[in-house]
N, C-alpha and C positions, 0 to 999 in steps of 0.2 A: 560301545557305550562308555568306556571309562577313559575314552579320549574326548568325545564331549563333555563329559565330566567335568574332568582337568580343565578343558578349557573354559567352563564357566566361571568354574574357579576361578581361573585367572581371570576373565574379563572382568569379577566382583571384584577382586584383590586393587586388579589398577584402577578400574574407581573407587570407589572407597578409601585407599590409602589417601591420593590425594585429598579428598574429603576430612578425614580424619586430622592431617599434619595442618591444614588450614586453622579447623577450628580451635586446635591445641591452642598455634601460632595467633589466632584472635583472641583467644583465652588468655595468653601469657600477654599479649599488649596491651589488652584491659586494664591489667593486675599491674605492671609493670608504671602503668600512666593514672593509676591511682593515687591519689596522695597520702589519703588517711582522713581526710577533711569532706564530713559528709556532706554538707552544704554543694564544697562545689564537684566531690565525687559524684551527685546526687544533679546535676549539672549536664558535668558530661556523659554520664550516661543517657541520660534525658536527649539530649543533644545527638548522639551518635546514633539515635535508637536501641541503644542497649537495654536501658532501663525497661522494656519489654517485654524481656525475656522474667521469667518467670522468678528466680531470686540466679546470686550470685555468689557459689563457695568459696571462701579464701581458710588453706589449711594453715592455720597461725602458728601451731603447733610445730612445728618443722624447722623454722630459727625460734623459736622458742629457749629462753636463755635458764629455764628449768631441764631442761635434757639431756640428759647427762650422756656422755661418751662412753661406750662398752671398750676400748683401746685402754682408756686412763685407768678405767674400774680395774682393769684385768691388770694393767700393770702395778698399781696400788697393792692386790693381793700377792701380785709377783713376788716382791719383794716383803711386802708382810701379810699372810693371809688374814683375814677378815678385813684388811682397810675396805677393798672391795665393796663389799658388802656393808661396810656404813658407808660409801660413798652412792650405793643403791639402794640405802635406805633401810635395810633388812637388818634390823640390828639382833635382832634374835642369833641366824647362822654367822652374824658378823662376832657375836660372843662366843660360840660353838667354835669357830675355826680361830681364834686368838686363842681361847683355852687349851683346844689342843696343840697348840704350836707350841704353847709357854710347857705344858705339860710333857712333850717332847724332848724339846731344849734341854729344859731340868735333869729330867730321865737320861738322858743322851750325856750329858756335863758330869753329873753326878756316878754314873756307871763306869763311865773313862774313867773321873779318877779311881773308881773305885778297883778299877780293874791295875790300873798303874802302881797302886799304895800295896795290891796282893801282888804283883810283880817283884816290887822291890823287896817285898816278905819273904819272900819263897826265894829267890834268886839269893838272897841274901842268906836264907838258912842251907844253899849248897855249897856253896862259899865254903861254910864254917863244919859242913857236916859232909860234903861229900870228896874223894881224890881221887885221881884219877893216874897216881902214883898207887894208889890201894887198889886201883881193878886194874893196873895193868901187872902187879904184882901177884895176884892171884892169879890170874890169868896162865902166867908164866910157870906159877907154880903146882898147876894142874893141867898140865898140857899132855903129859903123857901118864896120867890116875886111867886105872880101868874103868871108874866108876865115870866119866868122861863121854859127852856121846863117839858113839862108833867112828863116824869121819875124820875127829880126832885123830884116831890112833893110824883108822886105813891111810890118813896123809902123811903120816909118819914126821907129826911137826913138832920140833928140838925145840928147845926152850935153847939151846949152846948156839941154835943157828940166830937168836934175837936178843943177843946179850947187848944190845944197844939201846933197846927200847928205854929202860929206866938209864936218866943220869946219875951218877953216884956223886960222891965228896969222898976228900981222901979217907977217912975214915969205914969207908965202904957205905957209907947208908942212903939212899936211894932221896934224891930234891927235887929230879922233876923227871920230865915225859919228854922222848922222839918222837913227836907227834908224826910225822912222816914213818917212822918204823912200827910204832903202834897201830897206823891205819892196815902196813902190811901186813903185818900180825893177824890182823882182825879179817883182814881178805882172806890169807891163808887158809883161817880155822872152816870159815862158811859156813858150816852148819850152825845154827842156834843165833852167829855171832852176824845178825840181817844188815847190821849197821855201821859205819865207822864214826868214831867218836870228833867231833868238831875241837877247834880248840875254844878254850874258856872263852866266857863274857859274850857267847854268840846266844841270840835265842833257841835256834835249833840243839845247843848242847843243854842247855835250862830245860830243856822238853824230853830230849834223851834218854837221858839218867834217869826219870823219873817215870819213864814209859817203857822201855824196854827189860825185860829179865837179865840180859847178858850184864846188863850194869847195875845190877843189883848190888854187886859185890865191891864196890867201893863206896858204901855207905859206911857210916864207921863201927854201928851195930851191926855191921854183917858179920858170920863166922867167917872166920879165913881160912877155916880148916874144911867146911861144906866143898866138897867137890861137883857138886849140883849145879851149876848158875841158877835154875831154875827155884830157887829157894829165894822166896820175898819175904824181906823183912815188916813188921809194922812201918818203919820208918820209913822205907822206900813208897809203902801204901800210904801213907798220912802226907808224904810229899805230894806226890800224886794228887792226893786231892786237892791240896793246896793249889797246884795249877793247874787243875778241872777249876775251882771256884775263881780265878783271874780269869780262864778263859771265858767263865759263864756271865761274871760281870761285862767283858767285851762285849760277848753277843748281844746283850740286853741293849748298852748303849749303844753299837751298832743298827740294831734293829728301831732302836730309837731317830736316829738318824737318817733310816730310811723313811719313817713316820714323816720327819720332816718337809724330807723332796714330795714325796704324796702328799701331804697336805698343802704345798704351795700349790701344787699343780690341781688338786679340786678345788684351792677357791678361788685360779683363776680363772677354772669354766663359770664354778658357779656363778662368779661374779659379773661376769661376762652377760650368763643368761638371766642375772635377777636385775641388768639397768636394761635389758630387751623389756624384760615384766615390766621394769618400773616404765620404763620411756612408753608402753603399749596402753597402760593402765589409764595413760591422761590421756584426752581428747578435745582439743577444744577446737570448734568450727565458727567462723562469724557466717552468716547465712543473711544477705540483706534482699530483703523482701519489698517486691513490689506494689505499690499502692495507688490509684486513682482513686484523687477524691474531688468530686465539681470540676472537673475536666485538666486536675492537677496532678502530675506526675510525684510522688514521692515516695522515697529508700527510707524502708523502715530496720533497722541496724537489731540483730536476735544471733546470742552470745548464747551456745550450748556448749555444755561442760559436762562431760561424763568421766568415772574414776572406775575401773573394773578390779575387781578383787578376784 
């Protein structure tokens, strides 16, 4: 049974197709040998026996020099969101998606600096408030305190074995850092000490000092007599804050930023689908109707125009 079937199928399929590509192909030559001129449209139809058939649809709509391109709309919002959207007419989401864009921007421009201006605040007050000639000097000078954690002492680490760490001046007084002996220093200890100190003007060293305990102690309110690390000053904490609030102005405008990419990227769907709306909304059909009147052939020319909301 489901090979009879099939083959009915198929014997409808190959008549019919032909059937169908004909009358397309009569259809499109009609249209195509039309002029626009009812008079002698109205002619040769009459003539050809077209005029017969019952009326003729021509979809006008389709070069229609009102219809707008969903490509252009989309690239419009690409680049600025909402143009889109006044380019399909929808000026409402076409103000919605500019407001947010401009309100992004702002947000996003305004957070950067903001986070730049507490940058150079805080960076600036370690400069003037923190040394790193003062933690490697405490450091030194409590390497072997009982009061020290334990690994300290079990590694049995000299302070005579890192007398290079601090440079001196003839005078003996200590002007700067072996930044290479200081990191080994800092391996050495292990315990407490999770980190090696970067050298100045890096961002990671501006994060350092003000995050970790072991560098508490070159703060210039530190005691230097506290054998603890673990002892924080106010000042260490109020730094601290200071670049929690540059890092929190970044995130802001960061997040702002992503607002931006998101928002280019929904109004060029939206855009996209509000000139489908718009382009679907208009309709217009010419539909010419056929007439005998006293044994005369005539095209009567009926313009329907529908707008769907």
């Amino acid at each position: 049974m489901k090979k009879i079937f099939f083959k009915v199928i198929f014997v409808i399929l190959i008549l019919f197709i032909p059937f169908v590509k004909t009358r397309s192909q009569t259809r499109d030559n009609v249209k195509q040998k039309l002029t626009g001129n009812l008079i002698l449209d109205s002619r040769y139809l009459v003539d050809n026996n077209s005029a017969k058939t019952p009326y003729l649809n021509l979809n006008l709509f389709e070069n229609s020099p009102g219809k707008k391109s969903r490509w252009l709309g989309g690239l419009f919002s690409l680049v600025l969101p909402g143009t889109g959207e006044l380019y399909a007419q929808d000026y409402l989401k076409a103000g919605i998606f500019l407001i947010v864009e401009a309100a992004a921007i702002t947000t996003a421009v305004v957070y950067t600096h903001k986070g730049d201006t507490q940058t150079d605040f805080f960076q600036q007050y370690a400069n003037e408030h923190w040394s790193a000639i003062r933690y490697a000097q405490w450091t030194l000078n409590h390497l072997y305190n009982g009061d020290v954690p334990a690994s300290w002492n079990s590694n049995q680490i000299k302070a005579s074995d890192y007398n290079d760490v601090l440079i001196y001046d003839k005078n003996g007084n200590p002007t700067g850092v072996n930044w290479n002996r200081l990191n080994d220093l800092e391996i050495a200890i292990g315990d407490g000490y999770s980190h090696q100190l970067p050298t100045p003007r890096q961002q990671q060293y501006y994060e350092l000092i003000g995050k970790y305990p072991q560098f508490s102690h070159g703060w210039d309110t530190s005691n230097q007599n506290d054998s603890d690390f673990h002892v924080l000053t106010p000042q260490f904490l109020w730094y601290a804050h200071q670049r929690g609030l540059a890092n929190e102005y970044y995130t802001t405008g960061n997040t702002a930023i992503i607002f931006i990419y998101v928002n280019h990227f929904l109004s060029v769907l939206d855009a996209i689908w509000s000139i489908d709306k718009y382009n679907n909304s208009i309709a217009m059909k010419l539909r010419i109707n056929h007439l005998n009147v006293a044994g005369q052939e005539y095209l009567i020319p009926t313009v329907n125009l529908s707008y769907n909301f």
